[in-house]
C-alpha positions as CSV (number, residue, x, y, z in Angstrom):
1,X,-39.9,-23.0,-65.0
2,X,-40.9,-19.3,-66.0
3,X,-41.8,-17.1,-62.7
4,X,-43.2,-13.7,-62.3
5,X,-44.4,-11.6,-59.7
6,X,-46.1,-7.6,-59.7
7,X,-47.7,-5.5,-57.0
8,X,-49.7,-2.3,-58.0
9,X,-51.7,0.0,-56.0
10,X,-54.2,0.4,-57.9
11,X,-56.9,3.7,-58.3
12,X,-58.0,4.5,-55.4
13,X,-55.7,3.6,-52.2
14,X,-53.1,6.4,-52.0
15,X,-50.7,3.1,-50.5
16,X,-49.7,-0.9,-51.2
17,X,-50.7,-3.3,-48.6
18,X,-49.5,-6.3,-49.9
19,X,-46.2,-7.7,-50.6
20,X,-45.5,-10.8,-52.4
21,X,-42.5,-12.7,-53.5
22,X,-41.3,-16.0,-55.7
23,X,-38.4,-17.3,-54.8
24,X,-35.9,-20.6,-55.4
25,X,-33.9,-22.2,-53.2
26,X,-30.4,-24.5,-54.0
27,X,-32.5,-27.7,-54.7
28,X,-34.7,-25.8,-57.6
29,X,-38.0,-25.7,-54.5
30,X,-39.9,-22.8,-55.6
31,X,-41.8,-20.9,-52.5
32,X,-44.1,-18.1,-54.0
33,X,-46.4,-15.9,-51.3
34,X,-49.0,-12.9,-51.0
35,X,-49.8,-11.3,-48.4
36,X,-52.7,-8.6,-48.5
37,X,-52.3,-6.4,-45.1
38,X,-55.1,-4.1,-43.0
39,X,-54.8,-1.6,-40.6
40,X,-54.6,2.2,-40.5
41,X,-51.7,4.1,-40.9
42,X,-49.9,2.1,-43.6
43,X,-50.0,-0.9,-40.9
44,X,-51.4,-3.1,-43.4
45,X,-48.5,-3.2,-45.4
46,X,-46.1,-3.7,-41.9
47,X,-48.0,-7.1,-41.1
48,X,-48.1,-8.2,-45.3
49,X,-44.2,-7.2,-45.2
50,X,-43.4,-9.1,-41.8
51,X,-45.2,-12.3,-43.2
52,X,-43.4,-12.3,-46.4
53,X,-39.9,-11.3,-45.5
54,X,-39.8,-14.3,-42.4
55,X,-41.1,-16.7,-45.0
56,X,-38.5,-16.0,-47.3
57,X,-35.8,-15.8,-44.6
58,X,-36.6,-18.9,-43.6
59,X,-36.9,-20.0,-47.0
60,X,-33.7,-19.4,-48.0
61,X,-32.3,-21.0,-45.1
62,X,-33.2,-24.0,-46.2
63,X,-31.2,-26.6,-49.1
64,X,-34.4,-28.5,-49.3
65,X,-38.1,-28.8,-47.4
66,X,-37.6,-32.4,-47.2
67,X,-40.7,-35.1,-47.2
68,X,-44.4,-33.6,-47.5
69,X,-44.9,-34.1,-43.9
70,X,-42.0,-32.4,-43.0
71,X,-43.2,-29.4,-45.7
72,X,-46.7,-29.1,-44.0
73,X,-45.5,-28.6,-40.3
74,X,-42.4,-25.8,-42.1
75,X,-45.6,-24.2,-43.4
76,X,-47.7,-24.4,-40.3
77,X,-44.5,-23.6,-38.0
78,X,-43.4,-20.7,-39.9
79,X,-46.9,-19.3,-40.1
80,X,-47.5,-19.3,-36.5
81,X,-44.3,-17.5,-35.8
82,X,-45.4,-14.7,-38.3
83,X,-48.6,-14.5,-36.3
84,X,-46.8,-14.1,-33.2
85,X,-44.5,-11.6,-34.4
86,X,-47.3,-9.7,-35.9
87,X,-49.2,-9.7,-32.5
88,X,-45.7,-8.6,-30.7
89,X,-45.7,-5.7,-32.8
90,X,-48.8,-4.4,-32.4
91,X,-48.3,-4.3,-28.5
92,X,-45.2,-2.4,-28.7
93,X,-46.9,0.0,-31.4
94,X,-50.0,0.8,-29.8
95,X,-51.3,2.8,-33.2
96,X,-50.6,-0.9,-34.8
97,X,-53.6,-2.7,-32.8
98,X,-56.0,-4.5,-35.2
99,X,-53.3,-5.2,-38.0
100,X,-53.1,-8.4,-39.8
101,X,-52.7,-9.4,-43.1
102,X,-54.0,-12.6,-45.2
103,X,-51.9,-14.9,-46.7
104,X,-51.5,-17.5,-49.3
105,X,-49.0,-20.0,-50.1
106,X,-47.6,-22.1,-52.9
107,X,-44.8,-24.8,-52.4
108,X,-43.2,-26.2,-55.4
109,X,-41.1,-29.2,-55.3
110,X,-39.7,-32.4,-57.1
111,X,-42.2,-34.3,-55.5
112,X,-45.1,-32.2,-54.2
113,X,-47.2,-29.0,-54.4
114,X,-48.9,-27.8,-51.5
115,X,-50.9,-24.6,-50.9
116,X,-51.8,-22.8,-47.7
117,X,-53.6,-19.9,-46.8
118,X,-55.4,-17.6,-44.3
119,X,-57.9,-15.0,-45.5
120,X,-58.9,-14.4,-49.0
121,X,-56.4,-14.2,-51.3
122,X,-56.5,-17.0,-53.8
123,X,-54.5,-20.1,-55.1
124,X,-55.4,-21.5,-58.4
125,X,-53.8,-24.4,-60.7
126,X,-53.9,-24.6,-64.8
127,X,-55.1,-27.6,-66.0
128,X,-56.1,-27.8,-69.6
129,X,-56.1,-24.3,-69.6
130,X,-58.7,-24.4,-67.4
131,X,-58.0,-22.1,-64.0
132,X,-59.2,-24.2,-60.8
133,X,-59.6,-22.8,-57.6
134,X,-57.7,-24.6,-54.7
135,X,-57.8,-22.1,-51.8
136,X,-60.5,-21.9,-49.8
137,X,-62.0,-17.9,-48.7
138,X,-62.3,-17.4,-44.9
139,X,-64.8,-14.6,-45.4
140,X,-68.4,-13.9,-43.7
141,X,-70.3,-14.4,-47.7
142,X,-68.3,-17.8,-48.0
143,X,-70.0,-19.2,-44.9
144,X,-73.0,-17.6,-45.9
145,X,-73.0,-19.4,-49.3
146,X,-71.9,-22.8,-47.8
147,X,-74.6,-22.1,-45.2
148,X,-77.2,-22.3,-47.9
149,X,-77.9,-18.8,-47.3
150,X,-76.4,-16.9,-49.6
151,X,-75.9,-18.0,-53.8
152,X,-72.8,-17.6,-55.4
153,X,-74.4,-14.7,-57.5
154,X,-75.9,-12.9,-54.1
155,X,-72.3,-12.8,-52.6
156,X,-70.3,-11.0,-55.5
157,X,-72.2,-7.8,-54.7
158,X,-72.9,-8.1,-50.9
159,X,-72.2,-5.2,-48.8
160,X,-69.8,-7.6,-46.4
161,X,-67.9,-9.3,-48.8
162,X,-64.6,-8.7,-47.8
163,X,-65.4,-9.3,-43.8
164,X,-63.1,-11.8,-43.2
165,X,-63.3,-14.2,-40.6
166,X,-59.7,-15.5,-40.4
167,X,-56.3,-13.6,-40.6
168,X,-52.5,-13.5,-39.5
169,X,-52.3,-11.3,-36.0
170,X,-56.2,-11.7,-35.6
171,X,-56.3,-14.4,-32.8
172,X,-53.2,-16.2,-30.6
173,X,-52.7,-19.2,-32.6
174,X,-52.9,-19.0,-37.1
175,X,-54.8,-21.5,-38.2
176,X,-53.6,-22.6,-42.0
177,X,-55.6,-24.4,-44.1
178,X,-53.2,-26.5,-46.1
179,X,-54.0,-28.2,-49.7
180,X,-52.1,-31.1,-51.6
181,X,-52.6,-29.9,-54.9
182,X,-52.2,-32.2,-58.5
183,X,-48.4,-32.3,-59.2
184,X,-49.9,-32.2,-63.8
185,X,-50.7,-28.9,-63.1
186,X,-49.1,-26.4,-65.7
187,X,-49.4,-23.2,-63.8
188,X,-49.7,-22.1,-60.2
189,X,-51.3,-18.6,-60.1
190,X,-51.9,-16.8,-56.5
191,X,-53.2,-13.2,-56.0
192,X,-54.9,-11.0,-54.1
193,X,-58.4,-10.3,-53.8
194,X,-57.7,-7.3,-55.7
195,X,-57.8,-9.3,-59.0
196,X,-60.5,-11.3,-58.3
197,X,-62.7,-8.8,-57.4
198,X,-62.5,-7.1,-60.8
199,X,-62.4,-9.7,-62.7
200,X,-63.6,-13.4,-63.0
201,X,-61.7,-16.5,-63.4
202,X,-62.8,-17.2,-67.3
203,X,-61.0,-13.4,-68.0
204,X,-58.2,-13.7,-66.2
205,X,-57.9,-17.8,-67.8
206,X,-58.0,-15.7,-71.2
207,X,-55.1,-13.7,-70.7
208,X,-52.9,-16.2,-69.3
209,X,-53.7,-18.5,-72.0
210,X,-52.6,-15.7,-74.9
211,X,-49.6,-17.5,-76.4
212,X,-48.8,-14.6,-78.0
213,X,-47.9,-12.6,-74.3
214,X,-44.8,-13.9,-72.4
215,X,-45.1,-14.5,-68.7
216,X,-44.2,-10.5,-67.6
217,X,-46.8,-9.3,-70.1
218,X,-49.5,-11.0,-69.2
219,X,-49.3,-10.1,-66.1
220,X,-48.9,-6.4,-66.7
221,X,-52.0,-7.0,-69.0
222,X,-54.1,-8.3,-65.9
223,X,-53.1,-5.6,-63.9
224,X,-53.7,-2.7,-66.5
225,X,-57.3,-4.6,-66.9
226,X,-58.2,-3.9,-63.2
227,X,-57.4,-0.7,-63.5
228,X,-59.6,0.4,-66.6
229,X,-62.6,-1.3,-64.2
230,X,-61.5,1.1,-61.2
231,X,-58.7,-0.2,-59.5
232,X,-60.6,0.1,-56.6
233,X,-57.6,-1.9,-54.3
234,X,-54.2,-3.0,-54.0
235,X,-53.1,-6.1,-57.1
236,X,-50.6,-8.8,-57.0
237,X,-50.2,-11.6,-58.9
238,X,-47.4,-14.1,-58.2
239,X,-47.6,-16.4,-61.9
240,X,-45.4,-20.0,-62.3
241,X,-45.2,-22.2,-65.2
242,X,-44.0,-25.6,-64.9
243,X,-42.2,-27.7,-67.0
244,X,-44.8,-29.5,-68.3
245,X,-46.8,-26.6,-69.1
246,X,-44.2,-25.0,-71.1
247,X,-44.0,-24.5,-74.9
């Protein structure tokens, strides 16, 4: 396996929101997160850190996840308890109300992959160098375009595309959508929406797929790309090859 994560801030926010993290517990389980936080007064980046430092606490507890089953209710268990802890903090810091933070998930084992996520920051796989979309958005122009009222073309540039209708510390109880996702996959790629907004699947598919790049410079490439076209938010990408999909 080759791993590798980066944050930036970007051009035009003066802080990071997100936080993100890949990590690898004693039975070679890979748990890789983002989290892209909002709220005023650098709060974002309180609820993104609190959801990816319990996750990897708890991560790290753990020798292995166990059966699929027993993965999925980790996943859904440890979410909730973020989201709770997110909500507790914002009640003891009343300049905190209104934070949350999205979230999406990878779980790498021997036997499984599963995905999970709140929000609208994005899992992908590789296959045949090919990026596929797993995750699915929770936003207001996603149920617009299911909805039949909205095209895909219509909701790249509408004024509400980043209204999101699901996030950690929004409601009392997290809702996480959870995915069992093709084990021949030869990449896992997650980020936040502030690489997908500046630039679409077939570019970012491009860089990864340069053989000539290793895994940190392709990466940094994707970054410095959003960047040129603005930077207009936070970016982090959390990149894993597997096995299979190593030269």
């Amino acid at each position: 396996m080759k791993a590798y994560y980066l944050t930036d801030v970007g051009r035009v926010r003066s802080h990071n929101e997100d936080s993100v993290t890949i990590l690898k517990n004693a039975s070679d389980e890979y748990l890789m997160v983002i989290a892209d936080g909002m709220g005023g007064h650098r709060k974002g980046e309180v609820a993104s850190s609190i959801a990816v430092t319990h996750l990897g606490k708890r991560f790290s507890q753990v020798n292995s996840m166990g059966s699929k089953i027993d993965a999925a209710n980790w996943l859904n268990d440890n979410v909730n308890e973020i989201n709770k802890n997110i909500l507790d903090y914002a009640s003891v810091h009343p300049d905190s109300v209104g934070m949350g933070t999205t979230i999406v998930i990878a779980l790498l084992t021997h036997d499984y992959l599963l995905f999970g996520n709140i929000g609208d920051s994005s899992g992908f796989v590789m296959i045949d160098k090919h990026l596929k979309k797993v995750t699915h958005d929770h936003t207001l122009v996603n149920l617009l375009v299911e909805a039949g009222d909205l095209t895909e073309e219509e909701a790249k540039y509408h004024p509400k595309k980043n209204v999101l209708m699901k996030a950690l510390g929004a409601t009392e109880k997290a809702e996480l959508d959870l995915y069992d996702v093709d084990m021949r996959s030869e990449a896992i790629l997650l980020c936040s929406d502030g690489l997908t907004n500046l630039m679409s699947v077939e570019q970012i598919e491009k860089v990864l797929n340069d053989e000539e790049l290793d895994i940190e410079s392709k990466l940094i490439k994707l970054v410095k790309k959003c960047n040129s076209r603005g930077g207009t938010d936070n970016i982090s990408i959390a990149y894993l090859i597997m096995e299979s999909g190593e030269e």
